[in-house]
N, C-alpha and C positions, 0 to 999 in steps of 0.2 A: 514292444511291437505286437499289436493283434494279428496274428496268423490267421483266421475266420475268414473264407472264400466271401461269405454275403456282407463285408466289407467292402468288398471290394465294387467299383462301379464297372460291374456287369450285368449285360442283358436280361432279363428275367429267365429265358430259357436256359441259356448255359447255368445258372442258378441252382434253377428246379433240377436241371441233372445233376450237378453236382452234388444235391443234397443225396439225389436218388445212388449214384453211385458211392454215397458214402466219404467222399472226397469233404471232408467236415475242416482240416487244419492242412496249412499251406506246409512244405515242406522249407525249409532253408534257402534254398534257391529261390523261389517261389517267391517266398514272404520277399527276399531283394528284388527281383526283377520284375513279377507281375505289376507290382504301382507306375514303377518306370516306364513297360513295354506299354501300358494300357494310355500312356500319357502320351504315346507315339514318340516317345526318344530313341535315338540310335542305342543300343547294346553292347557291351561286353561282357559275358560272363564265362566264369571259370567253374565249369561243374563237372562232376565224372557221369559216365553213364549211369542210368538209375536212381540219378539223384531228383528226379522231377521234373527236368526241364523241359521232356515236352508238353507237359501239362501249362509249362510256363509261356514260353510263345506260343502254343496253339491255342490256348484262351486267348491269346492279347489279340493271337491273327481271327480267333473267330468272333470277338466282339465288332467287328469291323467292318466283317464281312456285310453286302448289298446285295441280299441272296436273287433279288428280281435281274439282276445281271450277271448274265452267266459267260463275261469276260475274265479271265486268269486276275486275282485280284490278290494273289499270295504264291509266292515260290518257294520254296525248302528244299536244298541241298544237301542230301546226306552223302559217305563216301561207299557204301555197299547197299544194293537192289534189296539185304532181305532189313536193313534200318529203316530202309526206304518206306516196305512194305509196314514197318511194326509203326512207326511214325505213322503213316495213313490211317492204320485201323484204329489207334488210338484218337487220332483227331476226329475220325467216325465217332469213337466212345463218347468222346467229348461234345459233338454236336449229335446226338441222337435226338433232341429235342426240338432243333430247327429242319424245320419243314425244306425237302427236297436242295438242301447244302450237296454238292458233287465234290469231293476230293478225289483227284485220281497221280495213280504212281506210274512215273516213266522213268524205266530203268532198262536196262541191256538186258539179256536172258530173257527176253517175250519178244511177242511179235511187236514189232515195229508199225507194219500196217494195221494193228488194232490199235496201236497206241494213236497214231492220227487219227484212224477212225474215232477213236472216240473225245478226241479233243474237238473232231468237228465238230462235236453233240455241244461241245461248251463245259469247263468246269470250274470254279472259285477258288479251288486250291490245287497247286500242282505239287507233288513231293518227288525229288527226282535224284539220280546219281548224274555228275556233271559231263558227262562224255555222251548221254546220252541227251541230256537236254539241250546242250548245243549243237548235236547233231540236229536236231528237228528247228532247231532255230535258224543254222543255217539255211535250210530245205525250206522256212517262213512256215514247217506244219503248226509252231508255237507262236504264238503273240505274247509280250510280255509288257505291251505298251500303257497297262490298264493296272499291275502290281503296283498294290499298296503299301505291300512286307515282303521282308526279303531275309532269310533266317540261311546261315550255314550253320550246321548242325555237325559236330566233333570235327574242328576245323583243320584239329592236329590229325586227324586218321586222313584228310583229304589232303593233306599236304604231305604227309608217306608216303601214298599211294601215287604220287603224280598230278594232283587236279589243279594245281593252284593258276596254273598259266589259264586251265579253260575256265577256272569262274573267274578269272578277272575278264577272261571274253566274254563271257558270260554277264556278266556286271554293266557293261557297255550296251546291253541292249535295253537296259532299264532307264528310268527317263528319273536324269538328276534332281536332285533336290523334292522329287514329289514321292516319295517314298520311306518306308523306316525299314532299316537295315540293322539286324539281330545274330550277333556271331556267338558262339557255344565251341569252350573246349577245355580239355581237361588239362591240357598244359600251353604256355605261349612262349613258344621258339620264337628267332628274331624272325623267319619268314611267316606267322602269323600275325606279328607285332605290322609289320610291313603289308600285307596282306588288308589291315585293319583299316590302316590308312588310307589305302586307295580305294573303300569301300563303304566306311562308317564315317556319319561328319558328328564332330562335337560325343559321342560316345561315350555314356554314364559307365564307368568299370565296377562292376560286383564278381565277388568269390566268396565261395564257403568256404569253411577252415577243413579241408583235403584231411589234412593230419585227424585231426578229431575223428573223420568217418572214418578212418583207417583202424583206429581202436577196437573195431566189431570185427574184425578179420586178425587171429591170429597166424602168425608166421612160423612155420616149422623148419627147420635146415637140417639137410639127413647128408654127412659126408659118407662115401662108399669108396671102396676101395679101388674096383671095375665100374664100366659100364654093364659087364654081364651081372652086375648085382641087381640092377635094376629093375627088370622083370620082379624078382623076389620081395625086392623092398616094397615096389607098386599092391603085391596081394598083401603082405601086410600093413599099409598104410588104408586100405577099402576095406579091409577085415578090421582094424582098429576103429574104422572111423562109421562102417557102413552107410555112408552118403547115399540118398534116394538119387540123388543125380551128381555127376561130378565130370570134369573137363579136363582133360590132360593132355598139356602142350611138351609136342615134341616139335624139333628142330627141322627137319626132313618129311616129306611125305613119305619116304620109306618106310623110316622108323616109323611112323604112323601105323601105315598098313599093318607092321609087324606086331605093336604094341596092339593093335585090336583085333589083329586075328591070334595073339598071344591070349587074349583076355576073352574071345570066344571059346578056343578051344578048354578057357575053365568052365565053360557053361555060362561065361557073363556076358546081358546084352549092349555092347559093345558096337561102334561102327566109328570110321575114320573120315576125317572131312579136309581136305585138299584142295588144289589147283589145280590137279587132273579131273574130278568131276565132271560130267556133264551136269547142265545147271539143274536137270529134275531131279539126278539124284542126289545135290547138294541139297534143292528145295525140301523134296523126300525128309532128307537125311535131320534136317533142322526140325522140321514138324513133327519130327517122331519125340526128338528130346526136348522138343517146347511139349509136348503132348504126354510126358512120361511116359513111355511108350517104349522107351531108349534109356540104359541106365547111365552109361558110360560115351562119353564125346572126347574120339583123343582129334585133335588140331594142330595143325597150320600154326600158326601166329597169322598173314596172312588170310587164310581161310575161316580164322574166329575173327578178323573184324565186322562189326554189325551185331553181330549175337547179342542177344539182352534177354537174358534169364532171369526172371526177378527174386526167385529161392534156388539158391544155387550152395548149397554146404560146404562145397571140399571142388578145390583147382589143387591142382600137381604140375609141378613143374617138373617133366620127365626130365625134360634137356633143359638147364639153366641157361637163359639170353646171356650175352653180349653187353645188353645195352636195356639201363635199371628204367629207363623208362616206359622198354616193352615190360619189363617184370612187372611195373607200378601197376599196368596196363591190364596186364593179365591176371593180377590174384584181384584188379577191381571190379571182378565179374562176381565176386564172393562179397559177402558181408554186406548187401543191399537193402535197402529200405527198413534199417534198424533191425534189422536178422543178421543174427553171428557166421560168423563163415572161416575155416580153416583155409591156409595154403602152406600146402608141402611143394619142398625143392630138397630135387638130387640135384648133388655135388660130386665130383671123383675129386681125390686127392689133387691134383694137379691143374684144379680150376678154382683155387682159393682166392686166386685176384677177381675172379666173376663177382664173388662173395664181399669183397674190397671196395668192389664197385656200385654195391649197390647199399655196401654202409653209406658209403661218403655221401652217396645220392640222398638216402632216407635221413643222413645225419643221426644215426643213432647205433651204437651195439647189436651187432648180427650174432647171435652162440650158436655154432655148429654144434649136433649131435652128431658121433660117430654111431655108425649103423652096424650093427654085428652079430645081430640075433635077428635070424627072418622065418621063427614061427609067427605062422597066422593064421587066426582064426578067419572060416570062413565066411565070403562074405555071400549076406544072404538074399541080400534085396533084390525082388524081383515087378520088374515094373508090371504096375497095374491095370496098363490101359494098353490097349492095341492103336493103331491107326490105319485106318482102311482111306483109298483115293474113289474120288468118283469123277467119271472122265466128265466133269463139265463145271461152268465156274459163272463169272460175272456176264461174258457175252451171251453167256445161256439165260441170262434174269435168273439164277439163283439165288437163292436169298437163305441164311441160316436156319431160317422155319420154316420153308418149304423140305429142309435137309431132315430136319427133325421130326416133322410131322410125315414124314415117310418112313423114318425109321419107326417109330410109336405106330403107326398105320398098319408094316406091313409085320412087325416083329411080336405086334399085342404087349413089348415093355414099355415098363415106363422112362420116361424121359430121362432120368435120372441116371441111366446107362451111357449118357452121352454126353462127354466131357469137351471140348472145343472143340467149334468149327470153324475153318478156316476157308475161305473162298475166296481165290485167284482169278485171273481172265481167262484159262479152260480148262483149272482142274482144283477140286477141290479136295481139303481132306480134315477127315474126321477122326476123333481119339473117343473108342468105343471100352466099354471094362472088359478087360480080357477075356472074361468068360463069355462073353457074349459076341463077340467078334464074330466067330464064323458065319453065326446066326445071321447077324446084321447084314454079312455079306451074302450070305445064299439069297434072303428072302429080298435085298435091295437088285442081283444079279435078276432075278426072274419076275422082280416090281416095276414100277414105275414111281420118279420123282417128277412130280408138276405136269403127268400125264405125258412122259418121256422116259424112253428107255435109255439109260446109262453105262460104260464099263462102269464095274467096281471092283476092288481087289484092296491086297494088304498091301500096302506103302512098303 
């Protein structure tokens, strides 16, 4: 099979990007599904997060795209507002080359009345969370009489969560038979099996071999005696491994708080991410550890669905699931895109059937290590980058180089001090080198961006 993107019959400009992005060999997923999607056949694929797939249907939906009409001509369904968001700016990545393309995300957590608003403007691609797009469907703010593609995107996290009833309403507003309909997910329960059918006609089935990626992620099992070991084991498993970023799921948003204000009070940059949040400082909270900025993310299970870190070293399972296919779930945040990745799991003596359960799952030999020695060396990493907000985003017409040429403008550094930006509908934020951070913020506090004055502060 030639994996080579300029195989493939695509537009000359997604081409020329791709070449420009470096996007040179199709990924596994990729090489199955893009001939298929690009052919307009319905879909099934079986991919984990990170494995490429939105590279795979956003090329197929943006070869298609009739950019002089600016009627809703593509929908994507993800099941959390910030996949929603990363889906978006990637299909931006992917179309930077076609002239005045609009993708926009409608998702809960923003205003509502900007999200019409700007639908009234007209957009080609909509990427949305499904509670919030059949809310504006029923209201008629969304037309979806003009989609071409129709993409549910990690079909199993929207079936956890609740979504299945609304996109099958959701489905119903789409005009049979004149559309290709693309489903994505990492595993298939009978309710996505079912799900498929009332949605996909005739549907070509592709999956990569799951097992095989799993080989870049080693598996570590630490039994303990307490749960109060666990604190101790945590500094020595960050001291052993010193990870530039790592994720640590606990069971409770309690335990949460406690494990990161446990890990602050070492001096580690630590923050907790939950279902008490308010959504800016979940937003906040995500941008700082997409931004390195943030060394340590302890989570939710809930609260980590959508998260897509692409170098991600070391996942801890503080509290061992339940149920092996949140585990699968959660150390696949590690060992992406042909990068090695560690996952530790605590165990207490008395959760060995946990351990049971996720042999039979994996079908392979689990060796517990007993944990008994908890010197650790310390851990030393300290992130590089700050991240500063600036109270203003896309309703403002900001644009990433108007962000940049303010900072170079008003700081006399050079560019090179300024690691992503990211811009929202009214707030943006940026990952500055931490030595320069203050900087950035006094002289942006008392400047001007695009001949406007802004809040600015640390996130």
């Amino acid at each position: 099979m030639d994996n080579k993107f300029n195989k493939l019959a695509l537009n000359k400009e997604l081409l020329n990007n791709l070449k420009e992005l470096k996007y040179n060999e199709m990924t596994p997923i990729q090489a199955l599904s893009l001939p298929i999607i690009i052919k307009g056949q319905d879909i099934i694929a079986m991919a984990k997060t990170g494995s490429g797939k939105t590279a795979a249907f956003g090329l197929g939906i943006l070869n298609k795209i009739h950019v002089p009409n600016f009627g809703v001509q593509a929908l994507i369904l993800c099941p959390t507002r910030e996949l929603a968001s990363q889906v978006a700016e990637e299909l931006r990545r992917l179309a930077r080359m076609t002239k005045n393309l609009k993708v926009l995300t409608i998702s809960g957590g923003t205003s509502e009345y900007h999200q019409e608003k700007s639908l009234s403007h007209g957009a080609h691609i909509i990427v949305g969370t499904p509670g919030r797009v059949l809310r504006l469907l029923k209201k008629k703010s969304l037309n979806l009489s003009q989609v071409n593609s129709f993409v549910l995107d990690e079909a199993d996290r929207m079936l956890d969560m609740g979504f299945i009833e609304d996109i099958s309403k959701i489905n119903t507003y789409l005009r049979e038979n004149e559309h290709q309909s693309m489903l994505f997910s990492a595993t298939f329960p009978e309710e996505i099996v079912e799900l498929s059918k009332n949605i996909l006609k005739d549907p070509v089935e592709v999956s990569v071999d799951v097992e095989h990626e799993e080989t870049s992620i080693e598996e570590i099992f630490y039994e303990l005696k307490t749960h109060k070991e666990k604190d101790k084991a945590l500094l020595k498993v960050l001291g052993d491994f010193q990870p530039e970023r790592a994720i640590i799921f606990c069971k409770t948003k309690k335990t949460s708080d406690d494990v990161s204000n446990f890990l602050q009070d070492k001096g580690i940059a630590a923050l907790s991410i939950h279902g008490d949040l308010e959504q800016n400082e979940r937003t906040a909270t995500l941008e700082m550890f997409a931004n390195s900025s943030l060394s340590i993310l302890v989570a939710t299970d809930v609260a980590a669905r959508g998260i897509d870190i692409k170098e991600l070293p070391l996942v801890v399972n503080y509290d061992i699931t339940d149920d092996p296919e949140v585990y699968t779930h959660r150390i696949g945040r590690t060992g992406r895109a042909g990068n090695q990745g560690v996952a530790v799991t605590f165990n207490v003596e008395y959760e060995a059937h946990k351990i049971d359960r996720i042999s039979e799952f994996k079908n392979k030999d689990i060796q517990v290590v007993k944990l008994e020695e908890f010197d650790a060396t310390e851990y030393l990493v300290h992130p590089p980058m700050s991240t500063i907000y600036i109270s203003g985003g896309k309703k403002d017409k900001l644009r990433p180089g108007d962000i940049l040429g303010a900072i170079v403008g008003e700081t006399q550094l050079g560019a090179d001090i300024v690691g992503n930006i990211s811009i929202s509908n009214i707030v943006s934020f940026v990952a500055i080198k931490k030595e320069h951070a203050k900087l950035v913020v006094s002289k942006l506090q008392n400047g001007r961006i695009k001949n406007r004055r802004f809040r600015v502060g640390f996130a």
